[in-house]
TORRO-968797 format. One record per residue (C-alpha): chain; x, y, z; residue in three letters. Coordinates in pm, 1 decimal. Last residue first. Layout:
+------+----------+----------+----------+------+
: unit :       px :       py :       pz : code :
+------+----------+----------+----------+------+
:    A :        X :        Y :        Z :  ala :
...
+------+----------+----------+----------+------+
END
This chain:
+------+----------+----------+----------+------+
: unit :       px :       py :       pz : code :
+------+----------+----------+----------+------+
:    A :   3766.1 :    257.8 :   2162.8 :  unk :
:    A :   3760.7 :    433.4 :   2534.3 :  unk :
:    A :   4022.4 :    672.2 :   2525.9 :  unk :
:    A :   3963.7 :    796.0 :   2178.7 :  unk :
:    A :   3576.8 :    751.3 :   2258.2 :  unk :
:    A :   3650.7 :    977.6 :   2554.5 :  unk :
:    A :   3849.8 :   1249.2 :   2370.5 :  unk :
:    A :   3578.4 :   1251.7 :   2092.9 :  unk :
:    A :   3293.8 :   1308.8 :   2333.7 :  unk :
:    A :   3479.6 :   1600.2 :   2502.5 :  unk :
:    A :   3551.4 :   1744.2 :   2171.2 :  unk :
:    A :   3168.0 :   1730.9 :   2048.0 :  unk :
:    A :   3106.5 :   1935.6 :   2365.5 :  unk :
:    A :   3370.1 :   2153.3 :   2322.7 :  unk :
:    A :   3250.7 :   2278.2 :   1990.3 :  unk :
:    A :   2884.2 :   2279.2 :   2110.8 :  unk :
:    A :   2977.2 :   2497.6 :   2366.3 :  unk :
:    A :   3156.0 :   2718.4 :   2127.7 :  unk :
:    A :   2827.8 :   2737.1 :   1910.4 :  unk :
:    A :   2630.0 :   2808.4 :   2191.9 :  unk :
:    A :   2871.9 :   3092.3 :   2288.3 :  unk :
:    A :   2885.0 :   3219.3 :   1921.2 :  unk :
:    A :   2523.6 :   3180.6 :   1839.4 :  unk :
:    A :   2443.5 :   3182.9 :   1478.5 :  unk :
:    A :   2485.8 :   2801.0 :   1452.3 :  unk :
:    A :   2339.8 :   2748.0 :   1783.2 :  unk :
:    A :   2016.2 :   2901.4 :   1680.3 :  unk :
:    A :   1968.2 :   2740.6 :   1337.3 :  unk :
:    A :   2014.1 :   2400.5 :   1497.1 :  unk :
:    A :   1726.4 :   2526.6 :   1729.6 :  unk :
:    A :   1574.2 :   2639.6 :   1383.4 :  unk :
:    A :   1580.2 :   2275.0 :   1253.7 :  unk :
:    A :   1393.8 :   2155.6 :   1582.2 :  unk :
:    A :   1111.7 :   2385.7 :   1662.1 :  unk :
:    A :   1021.7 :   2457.3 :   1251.6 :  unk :
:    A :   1097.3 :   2074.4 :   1145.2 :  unk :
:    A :    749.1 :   1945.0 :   1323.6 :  unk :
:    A :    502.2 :   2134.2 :   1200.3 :  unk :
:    A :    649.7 :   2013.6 :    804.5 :  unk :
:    A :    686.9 :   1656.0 :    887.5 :  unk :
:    A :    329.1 :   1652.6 :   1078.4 :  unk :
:    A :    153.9 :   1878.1 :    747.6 :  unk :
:    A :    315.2 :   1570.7 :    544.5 :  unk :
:    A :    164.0 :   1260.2 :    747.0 :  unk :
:    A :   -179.9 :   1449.3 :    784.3 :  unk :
:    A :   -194.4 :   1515.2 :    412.4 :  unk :
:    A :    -94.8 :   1157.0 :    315.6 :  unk :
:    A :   -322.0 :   1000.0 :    591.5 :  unk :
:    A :   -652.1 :   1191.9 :    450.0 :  unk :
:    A :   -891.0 :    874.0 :    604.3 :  unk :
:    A :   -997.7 :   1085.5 :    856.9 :  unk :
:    A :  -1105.2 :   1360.1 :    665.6 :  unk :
:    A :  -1288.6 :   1633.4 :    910.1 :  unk :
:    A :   -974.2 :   1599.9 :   1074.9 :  unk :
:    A :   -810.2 :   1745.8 :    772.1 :  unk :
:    A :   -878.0 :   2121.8 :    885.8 :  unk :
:    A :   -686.2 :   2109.8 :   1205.6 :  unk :
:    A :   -392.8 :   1965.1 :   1050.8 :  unk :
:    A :   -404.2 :   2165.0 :    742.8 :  unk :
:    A :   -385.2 :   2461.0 :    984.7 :  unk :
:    A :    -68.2 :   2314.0 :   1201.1 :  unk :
:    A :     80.7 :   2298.3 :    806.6 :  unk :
:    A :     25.2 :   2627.6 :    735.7 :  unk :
:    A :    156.7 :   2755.1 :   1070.7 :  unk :
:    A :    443.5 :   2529.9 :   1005.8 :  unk :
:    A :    536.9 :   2650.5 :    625.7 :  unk :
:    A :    493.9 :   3033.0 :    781.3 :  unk :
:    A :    733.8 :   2912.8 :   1069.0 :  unk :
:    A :   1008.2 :   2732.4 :    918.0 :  unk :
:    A :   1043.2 :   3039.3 :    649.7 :  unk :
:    A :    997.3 :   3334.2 :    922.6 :  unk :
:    A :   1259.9 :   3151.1 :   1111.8 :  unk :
:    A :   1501.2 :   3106.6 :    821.3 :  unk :
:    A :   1470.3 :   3470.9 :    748.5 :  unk :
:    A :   1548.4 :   3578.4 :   1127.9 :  unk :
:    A :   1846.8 :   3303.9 :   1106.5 :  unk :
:    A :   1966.1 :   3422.4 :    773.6 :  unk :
:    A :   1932.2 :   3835.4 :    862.2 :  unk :
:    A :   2097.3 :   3763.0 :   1222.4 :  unk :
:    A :   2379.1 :   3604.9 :   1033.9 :  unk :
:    A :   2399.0 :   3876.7 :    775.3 :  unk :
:    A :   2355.0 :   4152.7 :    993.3 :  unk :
:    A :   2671.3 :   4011.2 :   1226.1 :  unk :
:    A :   2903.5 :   3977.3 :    965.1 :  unk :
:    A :   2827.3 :   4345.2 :    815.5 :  unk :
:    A :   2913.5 :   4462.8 :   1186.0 :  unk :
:    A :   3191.7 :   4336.0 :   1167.7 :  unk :
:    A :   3309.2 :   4630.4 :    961.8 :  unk :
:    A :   3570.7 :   4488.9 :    642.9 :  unk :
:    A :   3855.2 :   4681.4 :    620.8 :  unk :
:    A :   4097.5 :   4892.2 :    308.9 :  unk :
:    A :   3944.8 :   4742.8 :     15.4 :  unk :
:    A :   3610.6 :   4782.9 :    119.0 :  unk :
:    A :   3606.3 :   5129.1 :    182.9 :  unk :
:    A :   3399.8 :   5269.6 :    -62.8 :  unk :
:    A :   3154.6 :   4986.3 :    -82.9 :  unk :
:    A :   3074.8 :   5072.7 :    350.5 :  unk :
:    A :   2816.0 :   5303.4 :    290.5 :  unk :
:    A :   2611.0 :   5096.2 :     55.7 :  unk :
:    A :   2640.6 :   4779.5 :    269.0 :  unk :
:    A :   2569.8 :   4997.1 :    590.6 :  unk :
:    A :   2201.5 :   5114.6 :    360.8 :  unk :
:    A :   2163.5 :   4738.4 :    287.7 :  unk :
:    A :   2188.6 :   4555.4 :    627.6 :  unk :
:    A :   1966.1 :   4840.3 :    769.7 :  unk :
:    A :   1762.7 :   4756.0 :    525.2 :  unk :
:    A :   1701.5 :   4383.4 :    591.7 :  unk :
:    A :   1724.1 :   4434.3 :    936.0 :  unk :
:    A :   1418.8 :   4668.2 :    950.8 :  unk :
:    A :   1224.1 :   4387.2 :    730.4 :  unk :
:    A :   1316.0 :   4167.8 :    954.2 :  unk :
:    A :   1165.5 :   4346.5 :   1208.1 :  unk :
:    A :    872.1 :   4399.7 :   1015.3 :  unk :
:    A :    844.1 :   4033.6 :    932.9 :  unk :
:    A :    855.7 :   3932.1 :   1301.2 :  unk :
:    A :    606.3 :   4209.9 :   1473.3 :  unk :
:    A :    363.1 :   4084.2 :   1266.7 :  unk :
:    A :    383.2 :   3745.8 :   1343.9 :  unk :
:    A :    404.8 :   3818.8 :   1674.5 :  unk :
:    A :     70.3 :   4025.9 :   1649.9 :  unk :
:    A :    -86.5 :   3778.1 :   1433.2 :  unk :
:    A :    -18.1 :   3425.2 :   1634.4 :  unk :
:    A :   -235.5 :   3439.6 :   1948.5 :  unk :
:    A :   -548.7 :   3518.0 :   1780.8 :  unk :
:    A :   -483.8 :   3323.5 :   1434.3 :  unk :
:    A :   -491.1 :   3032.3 :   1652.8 :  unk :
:    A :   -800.0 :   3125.0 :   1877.4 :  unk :
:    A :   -989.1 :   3157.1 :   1562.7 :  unk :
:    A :   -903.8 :   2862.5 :   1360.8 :  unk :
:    A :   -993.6 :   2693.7 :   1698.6 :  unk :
:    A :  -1334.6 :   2846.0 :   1676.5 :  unk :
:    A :  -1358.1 :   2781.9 :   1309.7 :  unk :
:    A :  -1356.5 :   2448.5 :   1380.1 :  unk :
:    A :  -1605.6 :   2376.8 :   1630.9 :  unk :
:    A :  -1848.5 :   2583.0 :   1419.5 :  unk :
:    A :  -1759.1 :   2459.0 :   1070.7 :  unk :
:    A :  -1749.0 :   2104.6 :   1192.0 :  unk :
:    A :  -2067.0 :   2112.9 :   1320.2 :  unk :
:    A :  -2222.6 :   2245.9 :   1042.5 :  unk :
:    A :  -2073.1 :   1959.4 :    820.5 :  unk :
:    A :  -2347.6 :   1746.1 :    963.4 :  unk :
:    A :  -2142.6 :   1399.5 :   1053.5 :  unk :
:    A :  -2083.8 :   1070.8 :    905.2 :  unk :
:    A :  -1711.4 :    978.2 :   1086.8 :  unk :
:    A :  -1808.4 :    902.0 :   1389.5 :  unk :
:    A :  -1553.3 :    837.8 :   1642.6 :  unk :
:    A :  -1323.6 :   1104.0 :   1614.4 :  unk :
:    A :  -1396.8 :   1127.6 :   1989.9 :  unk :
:    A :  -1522.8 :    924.3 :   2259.9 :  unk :
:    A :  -1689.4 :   1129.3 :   2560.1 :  unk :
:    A :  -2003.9 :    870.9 :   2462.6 :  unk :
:    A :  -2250.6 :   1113.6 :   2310.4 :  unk :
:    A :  -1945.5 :   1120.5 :   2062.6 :  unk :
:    A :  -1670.0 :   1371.2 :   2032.6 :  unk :
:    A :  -1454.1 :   1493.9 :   1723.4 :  unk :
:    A :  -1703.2 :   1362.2 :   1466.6 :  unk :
:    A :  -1986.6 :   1540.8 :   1705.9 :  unk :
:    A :  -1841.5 :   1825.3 :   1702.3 :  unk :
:    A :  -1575.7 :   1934.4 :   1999.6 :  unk :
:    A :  -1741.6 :   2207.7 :   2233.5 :  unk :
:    A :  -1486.0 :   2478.6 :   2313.4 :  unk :
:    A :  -1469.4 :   2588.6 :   2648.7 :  unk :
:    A :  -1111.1 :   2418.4 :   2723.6 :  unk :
:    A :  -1028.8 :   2624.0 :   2376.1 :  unk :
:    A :  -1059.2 :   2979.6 :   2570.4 :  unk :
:    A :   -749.9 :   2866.3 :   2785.1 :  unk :
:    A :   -538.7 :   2915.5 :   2445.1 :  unk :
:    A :   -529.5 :   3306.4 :   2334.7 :  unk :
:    A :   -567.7 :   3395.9 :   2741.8 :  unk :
:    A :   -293.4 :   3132.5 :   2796.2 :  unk :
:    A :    -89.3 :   3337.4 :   2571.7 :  unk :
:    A :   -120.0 :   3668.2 :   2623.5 :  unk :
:    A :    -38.3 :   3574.7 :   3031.0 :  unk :
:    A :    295.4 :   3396.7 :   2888.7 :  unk :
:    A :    380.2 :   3679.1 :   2663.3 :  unk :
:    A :    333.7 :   3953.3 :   2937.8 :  unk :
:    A :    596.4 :   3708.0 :   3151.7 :  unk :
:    A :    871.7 :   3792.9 :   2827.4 :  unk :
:    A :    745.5 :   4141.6 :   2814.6 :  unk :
:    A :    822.6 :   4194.9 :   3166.7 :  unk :
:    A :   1152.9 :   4011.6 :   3200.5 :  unk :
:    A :   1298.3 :   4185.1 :   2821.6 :  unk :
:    A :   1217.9 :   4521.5 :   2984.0 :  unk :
:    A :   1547.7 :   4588.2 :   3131.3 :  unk :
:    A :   1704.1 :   4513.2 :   2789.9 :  unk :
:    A :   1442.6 :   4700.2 :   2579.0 :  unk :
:    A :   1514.8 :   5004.8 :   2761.2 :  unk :
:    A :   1775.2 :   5218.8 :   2589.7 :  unk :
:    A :   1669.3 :   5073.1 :   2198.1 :  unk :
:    A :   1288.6 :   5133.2 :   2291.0 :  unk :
:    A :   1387.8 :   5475.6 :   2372.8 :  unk :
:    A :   1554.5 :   5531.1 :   2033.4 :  unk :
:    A :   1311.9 :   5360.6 :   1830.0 :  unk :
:    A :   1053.3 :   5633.7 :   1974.2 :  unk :
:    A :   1260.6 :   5912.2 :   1935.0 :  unk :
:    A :   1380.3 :   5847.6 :   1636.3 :  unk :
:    A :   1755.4 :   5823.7 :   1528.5 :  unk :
:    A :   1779.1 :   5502.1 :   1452.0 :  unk :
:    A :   2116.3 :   5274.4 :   1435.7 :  unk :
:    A :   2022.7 :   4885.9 :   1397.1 :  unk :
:    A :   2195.0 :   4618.4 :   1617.6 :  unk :
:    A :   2089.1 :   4620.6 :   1925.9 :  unk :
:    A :   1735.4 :   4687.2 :   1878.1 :  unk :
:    A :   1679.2 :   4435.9 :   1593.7 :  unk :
:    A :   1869.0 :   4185.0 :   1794.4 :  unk :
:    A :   1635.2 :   4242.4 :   2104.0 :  unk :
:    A :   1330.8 :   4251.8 :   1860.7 :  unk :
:    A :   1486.0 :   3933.5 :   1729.6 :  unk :
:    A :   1492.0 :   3767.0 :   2061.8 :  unk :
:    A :   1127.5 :   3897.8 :   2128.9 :  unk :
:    A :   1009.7 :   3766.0 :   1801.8 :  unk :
:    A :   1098.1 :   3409.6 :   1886.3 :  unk :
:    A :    949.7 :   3450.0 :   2229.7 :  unk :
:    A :    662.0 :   3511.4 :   2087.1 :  unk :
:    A :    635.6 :   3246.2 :   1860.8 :  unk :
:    A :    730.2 :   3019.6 :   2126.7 :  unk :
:    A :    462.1 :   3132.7 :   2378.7 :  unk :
:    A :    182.7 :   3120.5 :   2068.6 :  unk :
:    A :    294.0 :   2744.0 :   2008.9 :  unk :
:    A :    341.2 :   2662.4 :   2386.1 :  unk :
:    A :    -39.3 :   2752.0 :   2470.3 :  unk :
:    A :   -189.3 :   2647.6 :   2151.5 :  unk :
:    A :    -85.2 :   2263.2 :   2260.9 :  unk :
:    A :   -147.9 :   2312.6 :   2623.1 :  unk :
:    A :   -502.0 :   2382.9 :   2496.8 :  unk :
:    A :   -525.4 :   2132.6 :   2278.3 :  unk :
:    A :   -440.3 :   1841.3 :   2509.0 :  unk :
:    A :   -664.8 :   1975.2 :   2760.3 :  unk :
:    A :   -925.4 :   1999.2 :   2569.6 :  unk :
:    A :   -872.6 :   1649.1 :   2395.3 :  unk :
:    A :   -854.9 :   1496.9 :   2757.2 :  unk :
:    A :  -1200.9 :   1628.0 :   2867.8 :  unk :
:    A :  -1316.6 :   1574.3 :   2552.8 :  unk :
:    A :  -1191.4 :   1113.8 :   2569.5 :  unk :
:    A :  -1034.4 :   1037.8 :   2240.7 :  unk :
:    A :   -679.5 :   1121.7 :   2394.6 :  unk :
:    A :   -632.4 :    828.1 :   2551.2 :  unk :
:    A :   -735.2 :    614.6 :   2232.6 :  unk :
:    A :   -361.7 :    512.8 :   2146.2 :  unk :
:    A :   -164.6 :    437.2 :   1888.0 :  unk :
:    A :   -245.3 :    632.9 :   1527.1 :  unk :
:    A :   -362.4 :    998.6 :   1590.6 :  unk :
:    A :   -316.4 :   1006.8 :   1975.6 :  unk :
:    A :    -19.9 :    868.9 :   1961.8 :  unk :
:    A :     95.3 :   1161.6 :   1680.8 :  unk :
:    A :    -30.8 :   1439.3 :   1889.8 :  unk :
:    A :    143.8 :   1305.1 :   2188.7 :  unk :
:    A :    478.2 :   1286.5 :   1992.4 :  unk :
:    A :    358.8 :   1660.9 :   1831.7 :  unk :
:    A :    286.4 :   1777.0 :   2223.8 :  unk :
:    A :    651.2 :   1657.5 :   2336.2 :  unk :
:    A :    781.2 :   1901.1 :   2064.0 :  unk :
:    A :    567.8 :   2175.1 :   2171.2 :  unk :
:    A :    730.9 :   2102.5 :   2524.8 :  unk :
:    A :   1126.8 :   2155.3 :   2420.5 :  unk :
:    A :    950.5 :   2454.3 :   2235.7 :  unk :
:    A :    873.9 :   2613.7 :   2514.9 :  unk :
:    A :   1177.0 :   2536.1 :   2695.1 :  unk :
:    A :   1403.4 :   2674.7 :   2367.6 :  unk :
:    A :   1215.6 :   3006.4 :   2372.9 :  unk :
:    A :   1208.3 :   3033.4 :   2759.5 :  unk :
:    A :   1592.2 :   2989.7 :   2803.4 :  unk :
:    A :   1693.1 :   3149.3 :   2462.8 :  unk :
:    A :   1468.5 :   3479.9 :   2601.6 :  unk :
:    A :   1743.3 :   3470.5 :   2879.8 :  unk :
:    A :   2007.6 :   3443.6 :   2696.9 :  unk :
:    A :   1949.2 :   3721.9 :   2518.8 :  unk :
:    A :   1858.5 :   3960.1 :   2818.5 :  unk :
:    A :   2201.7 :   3831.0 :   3000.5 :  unk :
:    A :   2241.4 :   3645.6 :   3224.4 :  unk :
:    A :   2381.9 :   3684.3 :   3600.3 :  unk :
:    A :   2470.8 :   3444.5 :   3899.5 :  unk :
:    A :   2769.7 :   3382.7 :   3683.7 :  unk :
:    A :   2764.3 :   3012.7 :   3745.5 :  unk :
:    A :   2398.3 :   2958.3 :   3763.9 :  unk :
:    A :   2327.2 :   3175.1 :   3454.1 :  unk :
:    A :   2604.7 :   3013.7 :   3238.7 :  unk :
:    A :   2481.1 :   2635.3 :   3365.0 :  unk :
:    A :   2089.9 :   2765.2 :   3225.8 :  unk :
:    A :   2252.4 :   2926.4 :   2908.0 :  unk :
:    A :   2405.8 :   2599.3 :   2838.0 :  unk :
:    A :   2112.9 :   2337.3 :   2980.7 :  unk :
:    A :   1847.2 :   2525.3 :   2786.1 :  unk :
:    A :   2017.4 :   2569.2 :   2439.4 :  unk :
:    A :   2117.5 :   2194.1 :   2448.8 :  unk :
:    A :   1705.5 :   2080.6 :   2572.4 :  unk :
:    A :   1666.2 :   2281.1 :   2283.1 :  unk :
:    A :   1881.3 :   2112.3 :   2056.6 :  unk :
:    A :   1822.5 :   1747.5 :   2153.1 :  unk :
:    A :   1502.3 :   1793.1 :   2181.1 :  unk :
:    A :   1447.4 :   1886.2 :   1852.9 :  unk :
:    A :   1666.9 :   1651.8 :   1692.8 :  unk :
:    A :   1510.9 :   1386.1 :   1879.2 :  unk :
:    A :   1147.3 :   1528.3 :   1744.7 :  unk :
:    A :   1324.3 :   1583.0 :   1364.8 :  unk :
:    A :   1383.2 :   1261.3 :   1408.3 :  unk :
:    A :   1041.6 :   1104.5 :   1450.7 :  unk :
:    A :    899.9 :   1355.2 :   1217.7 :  unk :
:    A :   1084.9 :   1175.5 :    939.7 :  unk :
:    A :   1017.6 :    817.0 :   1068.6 :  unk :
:    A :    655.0 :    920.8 :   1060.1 :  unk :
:    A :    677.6 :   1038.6 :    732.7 :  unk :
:    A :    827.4 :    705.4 :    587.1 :  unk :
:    A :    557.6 :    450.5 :    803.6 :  unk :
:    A :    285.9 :    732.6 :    615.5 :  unk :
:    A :    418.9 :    718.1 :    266.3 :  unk :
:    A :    471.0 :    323.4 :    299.1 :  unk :
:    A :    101.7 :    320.3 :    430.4 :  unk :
:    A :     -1.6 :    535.0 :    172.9 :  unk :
:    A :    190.8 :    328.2 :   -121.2 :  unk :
:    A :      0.0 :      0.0 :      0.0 :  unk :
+------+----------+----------+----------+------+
END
């Protein structure tokens, strides 16, 4: 059955970009969590790295549950459960997205030269306020995700029973209204980050442009740093916007295919896409990160010494 070879090949797909994922954000956790112990101090970076790669340390153990509860287990066919599940689900998707933008607000910030008042002001202070908005984004997002514990699943998500996805010939007005909530509450939480995201890359972008300009006339004699730095922040910011527009396309196909249970190819690929944007762009974030990168470096030494000692 090509479907089932399809689906047995996607699953082993998402199946490593989940150990890849946790791998690399349970990395990013552990290093800037050891720095912050030791130094008794962290920086505003850092600490946006700590809740980023946390939250999406837990998205990624909500696409292995979402996977069980699609294929190997009827746990999560009871409401009360599905709720639940959903909730948390939305909860550490709009937290990570937010926390995304906040690191590259705090890049954006850093990096660019404005003159403006207003940019100006949010340039002195973004630092200090990097612990408020980063708390702010938790209480925005369980108000974006609690709402979906009051949602009523339709009747092919939920049976008289409690059982859900059970019945598969159901009005397709109850679909519409069950799902259309959720649609909601997901385009809720995600908009404003979103937002926020492409016109801060688009800031980079020209900022990276205008110093490009300035600088051709003295290329021959240095090269500015600075142009290193834009370009790196301008890949990973691009590379995030990327992995997260395919996802939050994907996470919608998701929703909307459960009114087709027997859809397995469109399941199987929106999972392999939703699932690459927490892992590859944890890769993403050590690659770009000098002390992450560095720790990483070491890491992969220490390893090597002790296989070398150990054959």
């Amino acid at each position: 059955n090509p479907s089932l070879i399809f689906l047995i090949i996607s699953m082993c797909i998402v199946a490593i970009e989940v150990v890849v994922g946790f791998m690399g954000n349970g990395f990013i956790t552990a290093v800037n969590s050891i720095n912050w112990i030791k130094s008794k101090k962290i920086s505003a970076a850092d600490m946006i790295l700590i809740f980023l790669s946390t939250s999406r340390f837990i998205l990624q153990v909500t696409v292995m549950m979402y996977i069980h509860s699609l294929y190997f287990t009827d746990v999560f066919k009871l409401a009360s459960v599905y709720k639940a599940f959903g909730a948390v689900w939305m909860f550490v998707n709009h937290s990570s997205l937010w926390f995304s933008t906040w690191l590259y607000v705090l890049y954006c910030a850093k990096i660019i030269n404005v003159t403006q008042w207003l940019f100006l002001q949010i340039k002195l202070r973004i630092t200090g306020l990097v612990p408020r908005l980063l708390l702010g984004s938790l209480v925005v997002s369980s108000v974006t995700s609690l709402p979906f514990l009051w949602t009523t699943p339709s009747t092919y998500l939920c049976s008289s029973t409690g059982n859900c996805r059970e019945n598969s010939t159901v009005h397709i007005s109850d679909w519409d209204s069950s799902h259309l909530y959720i649609l909601l509450l997901y385009f809720a939480g995600c908009f404003f980050p979103l937002v926020l995201s492409v016109v801060t890359s688009a800031l980079l972008i020209t900022s990276l442009c205008k110093h490009t300009k300035n600088m051709q006339c003295y290329v021959d004699s240095f090269r500015d740093p600075l142009i290193d730095v834009h370009l790196t922040v301008i890949k990973s910011i691009i590379s995030f916007l990327i992995l997260y527009l395919s996802s939050f396309a994907a996470q919608i196909l998701l929703t909307l295919s459960t009114s087709q249970s027997q859809d397995t190819v469109k399941v199987a690929v929106s999972l392999v896409v939703a699932g690459a944007y927490p892992s590859i762009h944890s890769v993403i974030l050590i690659i770009v990160n000098s002390k992450l990168k560095l720790a990483f470096r070491m890491l992969c030494q220490h390893f090597k010494c002790h296989l070398d000692v150990n054959p």
